[in-house]
MMTF fields as JSON, N, C-alpha, C and O atoms, coordinates in Angstrom:
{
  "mmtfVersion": "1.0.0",
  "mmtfProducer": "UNKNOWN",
  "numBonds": 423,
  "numAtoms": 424,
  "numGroups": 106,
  "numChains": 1,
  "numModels": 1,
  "chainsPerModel": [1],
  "groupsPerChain": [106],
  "chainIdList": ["A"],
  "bondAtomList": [4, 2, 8, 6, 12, 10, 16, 14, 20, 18, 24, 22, 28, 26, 32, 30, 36, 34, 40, 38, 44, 42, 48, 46, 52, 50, 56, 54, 60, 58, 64, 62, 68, 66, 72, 70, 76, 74, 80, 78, 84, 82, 88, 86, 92, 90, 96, 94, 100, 98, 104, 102, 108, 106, 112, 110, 116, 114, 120, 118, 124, 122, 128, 126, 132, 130, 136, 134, 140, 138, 144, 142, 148, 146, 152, 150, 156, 154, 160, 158, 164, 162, 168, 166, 172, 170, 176, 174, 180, 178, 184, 182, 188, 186, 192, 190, 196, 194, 200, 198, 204, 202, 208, 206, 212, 210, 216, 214, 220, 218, 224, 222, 228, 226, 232, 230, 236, 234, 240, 238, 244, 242, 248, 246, 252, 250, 256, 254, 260, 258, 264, 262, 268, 266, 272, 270, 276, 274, 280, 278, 284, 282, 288, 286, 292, 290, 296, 294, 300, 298, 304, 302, 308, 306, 312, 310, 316, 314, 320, 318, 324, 322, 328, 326, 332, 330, 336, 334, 340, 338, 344, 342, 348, 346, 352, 350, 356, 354, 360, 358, 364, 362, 368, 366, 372, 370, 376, 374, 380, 378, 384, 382, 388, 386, 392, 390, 396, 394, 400, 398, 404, 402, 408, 406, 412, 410, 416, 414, 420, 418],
  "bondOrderList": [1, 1, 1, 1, 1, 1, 1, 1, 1, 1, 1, 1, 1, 1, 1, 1, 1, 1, 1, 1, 1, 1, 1, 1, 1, 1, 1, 1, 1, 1, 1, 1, 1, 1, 1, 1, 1, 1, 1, 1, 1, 1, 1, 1, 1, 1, 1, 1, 1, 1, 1, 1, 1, 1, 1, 1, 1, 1, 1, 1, 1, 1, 1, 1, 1, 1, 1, 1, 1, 1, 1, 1, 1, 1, 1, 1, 1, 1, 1, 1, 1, 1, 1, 1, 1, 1, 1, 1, 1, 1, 1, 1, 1, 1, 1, 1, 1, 1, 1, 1, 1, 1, 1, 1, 1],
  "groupList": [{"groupName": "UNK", "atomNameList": ["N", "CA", "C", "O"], "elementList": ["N", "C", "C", "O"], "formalChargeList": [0, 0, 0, 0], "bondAtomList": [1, 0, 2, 1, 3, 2], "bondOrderList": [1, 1, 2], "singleLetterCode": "X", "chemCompType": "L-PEPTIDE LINKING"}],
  "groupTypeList": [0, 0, 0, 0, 0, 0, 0, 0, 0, 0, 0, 0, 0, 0, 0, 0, 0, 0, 0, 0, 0, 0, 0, 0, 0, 0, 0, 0, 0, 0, 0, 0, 0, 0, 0, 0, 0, 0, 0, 0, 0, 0, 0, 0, 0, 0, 0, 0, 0, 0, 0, 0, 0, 0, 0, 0, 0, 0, 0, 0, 0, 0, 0, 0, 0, 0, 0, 0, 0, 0, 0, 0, 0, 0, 0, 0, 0, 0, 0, 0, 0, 0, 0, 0, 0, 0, 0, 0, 0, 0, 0, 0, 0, 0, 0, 0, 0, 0, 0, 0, 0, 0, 0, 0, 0, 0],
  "groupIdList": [1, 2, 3, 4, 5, 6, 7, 8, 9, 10, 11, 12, 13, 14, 15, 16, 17, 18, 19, 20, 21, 22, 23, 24, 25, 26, 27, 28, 29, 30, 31, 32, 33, 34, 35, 36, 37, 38, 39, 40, 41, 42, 43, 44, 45, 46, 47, 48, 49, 50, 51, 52, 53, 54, 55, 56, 57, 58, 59, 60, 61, 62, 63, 64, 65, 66, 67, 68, 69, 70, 71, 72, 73, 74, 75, 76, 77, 78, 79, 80, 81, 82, 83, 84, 85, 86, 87, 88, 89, 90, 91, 92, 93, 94, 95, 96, 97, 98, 99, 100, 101, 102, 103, 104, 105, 106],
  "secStructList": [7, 7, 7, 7, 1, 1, 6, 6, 1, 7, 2, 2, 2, 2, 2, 2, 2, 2, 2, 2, 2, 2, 6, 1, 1, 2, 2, 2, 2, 2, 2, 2, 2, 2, 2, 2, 6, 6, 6, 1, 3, 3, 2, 2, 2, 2, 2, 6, 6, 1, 1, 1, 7, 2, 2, 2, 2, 2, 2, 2, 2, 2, 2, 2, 2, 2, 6, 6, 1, 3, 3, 3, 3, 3, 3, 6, 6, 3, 3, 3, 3, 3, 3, 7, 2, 2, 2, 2, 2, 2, 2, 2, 2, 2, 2, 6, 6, 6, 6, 6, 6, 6, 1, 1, 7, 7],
  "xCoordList": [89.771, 89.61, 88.234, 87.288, 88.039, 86.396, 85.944, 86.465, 84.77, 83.745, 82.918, 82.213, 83.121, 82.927, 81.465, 80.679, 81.088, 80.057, 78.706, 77.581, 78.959, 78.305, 77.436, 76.259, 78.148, 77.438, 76.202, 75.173, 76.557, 75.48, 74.005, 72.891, 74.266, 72.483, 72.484, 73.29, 70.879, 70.101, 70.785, 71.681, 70.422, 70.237, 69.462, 69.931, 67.998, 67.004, 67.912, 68.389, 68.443, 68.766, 70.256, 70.397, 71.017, 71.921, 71.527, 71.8, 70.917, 70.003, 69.218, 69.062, 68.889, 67.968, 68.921, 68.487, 69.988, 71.041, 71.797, 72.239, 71.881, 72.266, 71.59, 71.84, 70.842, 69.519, 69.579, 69.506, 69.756, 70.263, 71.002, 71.073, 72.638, 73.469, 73.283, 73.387, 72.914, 72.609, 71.675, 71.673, 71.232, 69.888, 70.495, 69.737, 71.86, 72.436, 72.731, 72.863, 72.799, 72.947, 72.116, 71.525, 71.833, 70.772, 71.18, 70.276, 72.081, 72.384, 71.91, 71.129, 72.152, 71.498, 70.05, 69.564, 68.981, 67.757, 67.297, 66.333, 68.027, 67.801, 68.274, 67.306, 69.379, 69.242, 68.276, 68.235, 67.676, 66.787, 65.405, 64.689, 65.409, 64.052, 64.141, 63.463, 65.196, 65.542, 65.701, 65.781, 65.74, 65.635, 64.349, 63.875, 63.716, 61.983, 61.627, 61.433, 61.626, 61.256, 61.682, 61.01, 62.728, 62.914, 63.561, 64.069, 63.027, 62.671, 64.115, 64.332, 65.411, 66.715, 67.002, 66.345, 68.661, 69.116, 70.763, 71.571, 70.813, 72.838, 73.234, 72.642, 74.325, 75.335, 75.282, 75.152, 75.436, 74.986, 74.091, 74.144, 72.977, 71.772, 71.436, 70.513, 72.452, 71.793, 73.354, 73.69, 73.704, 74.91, 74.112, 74.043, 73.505, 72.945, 71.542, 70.723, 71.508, 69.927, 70.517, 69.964, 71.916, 72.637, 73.379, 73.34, 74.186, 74.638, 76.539, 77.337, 76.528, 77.501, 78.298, 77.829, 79.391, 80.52, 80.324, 79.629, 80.828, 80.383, 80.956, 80.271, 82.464, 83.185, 82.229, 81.908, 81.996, 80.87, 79.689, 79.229, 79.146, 77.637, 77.876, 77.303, 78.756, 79.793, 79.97, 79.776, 80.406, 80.705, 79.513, 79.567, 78.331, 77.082, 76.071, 74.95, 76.785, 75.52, 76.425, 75.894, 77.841, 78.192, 77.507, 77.179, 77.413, 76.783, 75.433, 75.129, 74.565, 73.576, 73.215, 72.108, 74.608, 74.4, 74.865, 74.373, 75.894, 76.742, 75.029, 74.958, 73.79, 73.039, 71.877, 71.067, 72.063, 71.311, 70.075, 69.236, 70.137, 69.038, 68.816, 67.798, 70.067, 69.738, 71.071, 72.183, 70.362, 71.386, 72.323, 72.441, 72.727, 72.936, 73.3, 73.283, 73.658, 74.13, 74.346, 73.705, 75.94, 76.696, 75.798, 75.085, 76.027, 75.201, 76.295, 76.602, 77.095, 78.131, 79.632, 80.36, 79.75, 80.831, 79.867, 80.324, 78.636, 78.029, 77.266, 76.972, 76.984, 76.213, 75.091, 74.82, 74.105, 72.337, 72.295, 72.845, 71.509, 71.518, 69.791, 69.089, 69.354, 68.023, 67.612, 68.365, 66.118, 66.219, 65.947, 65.49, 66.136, 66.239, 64.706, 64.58, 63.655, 62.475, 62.479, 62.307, 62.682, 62.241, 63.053, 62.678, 64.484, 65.345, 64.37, 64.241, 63.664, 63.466, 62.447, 62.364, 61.611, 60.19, 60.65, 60.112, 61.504, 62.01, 62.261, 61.712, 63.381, 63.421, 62.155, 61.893, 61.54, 60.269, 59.68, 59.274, 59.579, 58.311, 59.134, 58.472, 60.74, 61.287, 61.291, 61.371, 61.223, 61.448, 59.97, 59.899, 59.083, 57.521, 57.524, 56.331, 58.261, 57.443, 58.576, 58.033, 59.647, 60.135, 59.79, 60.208, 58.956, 58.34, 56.936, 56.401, 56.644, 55.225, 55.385, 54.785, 56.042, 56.78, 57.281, 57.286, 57.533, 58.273, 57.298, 57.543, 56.203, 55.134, 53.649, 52.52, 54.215, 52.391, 53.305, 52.658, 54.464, 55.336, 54.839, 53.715, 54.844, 54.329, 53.166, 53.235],
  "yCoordList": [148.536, 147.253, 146.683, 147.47, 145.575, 144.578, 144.63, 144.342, 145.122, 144.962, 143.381, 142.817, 142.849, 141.432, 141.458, 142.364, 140.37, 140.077, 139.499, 139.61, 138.932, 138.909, 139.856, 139.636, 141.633, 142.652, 142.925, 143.599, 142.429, 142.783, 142.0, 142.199, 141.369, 140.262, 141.163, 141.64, 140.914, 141.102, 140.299, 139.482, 140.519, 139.674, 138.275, 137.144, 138.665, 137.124, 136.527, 135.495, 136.956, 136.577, 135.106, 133.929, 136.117, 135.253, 134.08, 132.905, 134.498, 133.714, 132.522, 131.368, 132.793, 131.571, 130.92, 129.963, 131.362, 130.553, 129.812, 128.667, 130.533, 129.396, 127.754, 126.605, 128.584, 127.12, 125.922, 124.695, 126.943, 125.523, 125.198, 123.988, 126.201, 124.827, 123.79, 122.634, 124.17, 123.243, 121.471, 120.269, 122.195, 121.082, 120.959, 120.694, 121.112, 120.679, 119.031, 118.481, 118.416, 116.948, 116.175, 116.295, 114.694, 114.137, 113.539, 113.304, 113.304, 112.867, 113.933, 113.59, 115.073, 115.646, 115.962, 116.266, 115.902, 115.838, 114.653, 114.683, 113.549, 111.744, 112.394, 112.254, 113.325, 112.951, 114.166, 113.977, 115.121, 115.968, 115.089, 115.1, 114.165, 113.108, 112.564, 112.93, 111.377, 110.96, 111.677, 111.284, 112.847, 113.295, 113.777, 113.939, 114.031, 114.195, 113.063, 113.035, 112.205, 110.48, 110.187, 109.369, 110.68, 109.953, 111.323, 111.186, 112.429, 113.506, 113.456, 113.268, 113.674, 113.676, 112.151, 111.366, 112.137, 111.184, 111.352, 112.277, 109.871, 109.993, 109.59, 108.704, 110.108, 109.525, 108.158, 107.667, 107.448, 106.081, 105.427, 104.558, 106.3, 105.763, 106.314, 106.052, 107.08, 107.56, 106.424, 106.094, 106.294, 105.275, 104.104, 103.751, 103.531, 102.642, 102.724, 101.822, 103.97, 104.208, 104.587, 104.588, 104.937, 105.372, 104.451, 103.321, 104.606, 104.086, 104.822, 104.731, 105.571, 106.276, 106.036, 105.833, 106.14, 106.403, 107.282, 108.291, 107.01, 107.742, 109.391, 110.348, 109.624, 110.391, 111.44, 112.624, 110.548, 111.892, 112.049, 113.179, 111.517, 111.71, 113.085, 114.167, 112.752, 113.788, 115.439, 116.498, 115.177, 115.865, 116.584, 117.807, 115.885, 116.709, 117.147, 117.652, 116.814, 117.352, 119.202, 120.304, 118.836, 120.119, 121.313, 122.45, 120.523, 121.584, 122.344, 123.429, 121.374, 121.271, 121.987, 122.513, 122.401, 122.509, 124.691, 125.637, 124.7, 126.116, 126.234, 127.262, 126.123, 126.528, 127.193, 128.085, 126.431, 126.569, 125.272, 125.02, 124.739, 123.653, 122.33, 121.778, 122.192, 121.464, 121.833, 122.287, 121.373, 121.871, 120.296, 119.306, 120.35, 119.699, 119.96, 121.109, 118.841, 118.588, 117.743, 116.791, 117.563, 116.641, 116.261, 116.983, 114.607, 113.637, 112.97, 112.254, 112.836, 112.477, 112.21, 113.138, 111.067, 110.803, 110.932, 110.703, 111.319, 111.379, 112.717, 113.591, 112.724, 113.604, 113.523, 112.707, 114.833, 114.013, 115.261, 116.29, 115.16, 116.143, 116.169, 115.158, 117.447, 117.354, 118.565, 119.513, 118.828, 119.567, 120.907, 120.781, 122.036, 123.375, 123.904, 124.545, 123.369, 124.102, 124.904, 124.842, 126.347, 127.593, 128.207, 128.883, 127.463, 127.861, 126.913, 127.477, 125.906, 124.684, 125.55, 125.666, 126.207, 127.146, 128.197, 128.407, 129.33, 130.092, 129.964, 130.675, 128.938, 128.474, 127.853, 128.105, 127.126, 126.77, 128.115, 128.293, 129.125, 129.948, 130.859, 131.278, 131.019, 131.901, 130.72, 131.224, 129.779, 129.113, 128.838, 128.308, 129.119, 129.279, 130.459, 130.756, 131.539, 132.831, 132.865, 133.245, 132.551, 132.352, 131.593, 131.86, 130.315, 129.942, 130.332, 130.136, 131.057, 131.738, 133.026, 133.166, 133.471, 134.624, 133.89, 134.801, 133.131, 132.529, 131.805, 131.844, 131.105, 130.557, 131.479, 131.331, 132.158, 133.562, 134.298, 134.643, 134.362, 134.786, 134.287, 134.782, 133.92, 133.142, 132.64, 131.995],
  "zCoordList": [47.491, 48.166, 47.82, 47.854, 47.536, 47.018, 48.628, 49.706, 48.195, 49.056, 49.48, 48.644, 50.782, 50.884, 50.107, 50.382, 49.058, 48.718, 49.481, 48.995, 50.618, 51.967, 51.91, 51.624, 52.309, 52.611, 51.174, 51.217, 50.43, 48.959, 49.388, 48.903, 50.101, 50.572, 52.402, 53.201, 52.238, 53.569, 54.731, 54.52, 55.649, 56.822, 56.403, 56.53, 55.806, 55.932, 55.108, 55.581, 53.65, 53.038, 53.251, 52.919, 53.957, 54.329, 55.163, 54.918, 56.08, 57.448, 56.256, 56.655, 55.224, 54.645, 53.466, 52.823, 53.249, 52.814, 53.981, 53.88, 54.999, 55.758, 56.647, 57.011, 56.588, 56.413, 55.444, 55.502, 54.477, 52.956, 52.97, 52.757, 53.314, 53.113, 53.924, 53.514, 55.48, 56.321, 55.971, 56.238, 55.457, 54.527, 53.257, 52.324, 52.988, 51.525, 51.348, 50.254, 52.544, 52.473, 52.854, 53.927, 51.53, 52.549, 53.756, 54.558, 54.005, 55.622, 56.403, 57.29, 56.326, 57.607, 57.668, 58.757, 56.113, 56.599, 57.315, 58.08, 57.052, 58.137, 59.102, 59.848, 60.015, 60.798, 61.69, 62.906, 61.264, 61.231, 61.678, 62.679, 60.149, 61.034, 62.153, 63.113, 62.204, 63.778, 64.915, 66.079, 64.429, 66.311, 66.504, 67.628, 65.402, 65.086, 66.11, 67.325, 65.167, 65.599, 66.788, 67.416, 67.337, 68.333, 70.182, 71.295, 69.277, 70.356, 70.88, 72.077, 69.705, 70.518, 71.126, 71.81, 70.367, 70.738, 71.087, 70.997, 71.559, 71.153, 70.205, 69.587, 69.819, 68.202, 67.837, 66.715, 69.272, 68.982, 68.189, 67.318, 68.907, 68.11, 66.559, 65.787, 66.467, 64.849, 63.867, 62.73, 65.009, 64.175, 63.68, 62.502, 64.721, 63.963, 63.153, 62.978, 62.743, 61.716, 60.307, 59.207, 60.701, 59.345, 58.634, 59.121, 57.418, 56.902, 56.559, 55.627, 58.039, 57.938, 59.546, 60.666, 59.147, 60.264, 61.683, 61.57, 62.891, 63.941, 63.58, 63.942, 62.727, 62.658, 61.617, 61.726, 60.729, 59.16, 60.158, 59.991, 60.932, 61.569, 62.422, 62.296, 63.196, 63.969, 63.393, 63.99, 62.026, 61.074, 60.712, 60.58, 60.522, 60.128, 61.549, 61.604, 62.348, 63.379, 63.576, 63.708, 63.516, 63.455, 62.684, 63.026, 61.38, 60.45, 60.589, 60.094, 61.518, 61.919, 62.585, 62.469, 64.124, 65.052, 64.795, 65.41, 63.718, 63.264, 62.724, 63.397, 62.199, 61.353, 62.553, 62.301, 64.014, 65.218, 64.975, 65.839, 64.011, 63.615, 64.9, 65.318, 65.197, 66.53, 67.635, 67.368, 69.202, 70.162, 70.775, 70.052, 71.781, 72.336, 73.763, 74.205, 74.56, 75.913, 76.104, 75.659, 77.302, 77.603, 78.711, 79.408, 78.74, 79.606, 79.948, 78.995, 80.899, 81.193, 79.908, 79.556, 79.52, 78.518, 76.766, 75.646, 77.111, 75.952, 75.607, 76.423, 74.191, 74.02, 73.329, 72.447, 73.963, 73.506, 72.707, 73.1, 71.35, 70.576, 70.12, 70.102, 69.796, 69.838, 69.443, 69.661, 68.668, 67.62, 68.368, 69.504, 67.956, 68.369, 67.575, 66.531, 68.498, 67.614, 67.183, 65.966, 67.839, 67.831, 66.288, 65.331, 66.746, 64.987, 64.291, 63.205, 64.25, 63.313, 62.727, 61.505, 63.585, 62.985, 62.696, 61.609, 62.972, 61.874, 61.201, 60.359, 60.624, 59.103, 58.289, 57.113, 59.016, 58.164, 57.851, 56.703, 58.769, 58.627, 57.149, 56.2, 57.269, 56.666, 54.807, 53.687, 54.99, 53.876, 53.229, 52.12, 53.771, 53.07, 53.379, 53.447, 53.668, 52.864, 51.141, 50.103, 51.137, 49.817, 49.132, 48.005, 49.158, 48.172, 47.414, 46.323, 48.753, 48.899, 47.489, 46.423, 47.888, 47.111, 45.654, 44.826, 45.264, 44.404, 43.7, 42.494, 43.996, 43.327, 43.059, 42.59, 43.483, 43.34, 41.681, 40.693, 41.748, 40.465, 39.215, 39.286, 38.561, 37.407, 36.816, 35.77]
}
């Protein structure tokens, strides 16, 4: 039986691929800024900063949200979404020690 290729990478490893795909679109680093900028918002409001549909915006906060990059909470018929520091600084801290590592190389 093949051994899942998964198990062949680390923990960080996987953990900092999943960060990237997360950050694989530029829509979700905009909407990464806007909740920067605007300390968490509703869908609404990133509807109108985008140039995208309520349904794809929808679509990427999920991705966002499976990566732990941002959380959310229901506010009655809405939802306020807003960035998950503590994941936001693990990935930073975990994505400058691989470049760190990666530029002392050469």
């Amino acid at each position: 039986m093949a051994e899942p290729k998964k198990d062949l990478f680390t923990e960080e490893e996987q953990s900092m691929a999943n960060f990237a795909r997360a950050l694989s679109h530029p829509a979700r680093i905009k909407i990464l800024k806007i909740l920067n900028d605007l300390n968490g918002c509703i869908v609404a409001e990133m509807v109108e900063r985008l140039p995208l549909a309520q349904s794809t915006i929808s679509q990427h906060l999920e991705e966002l949200k499976k990566a732990g990059l941002i959380r959310n909470a229901v506010e009655g018929p809405k939802r306020y979404y807003c960035l998950n520091q503590s994941i936001v600084l693990k990935a930073k801290s975990k994505l400058d020690k691989l470049f760190s590592n990666i530029c002392n190389c050469c």
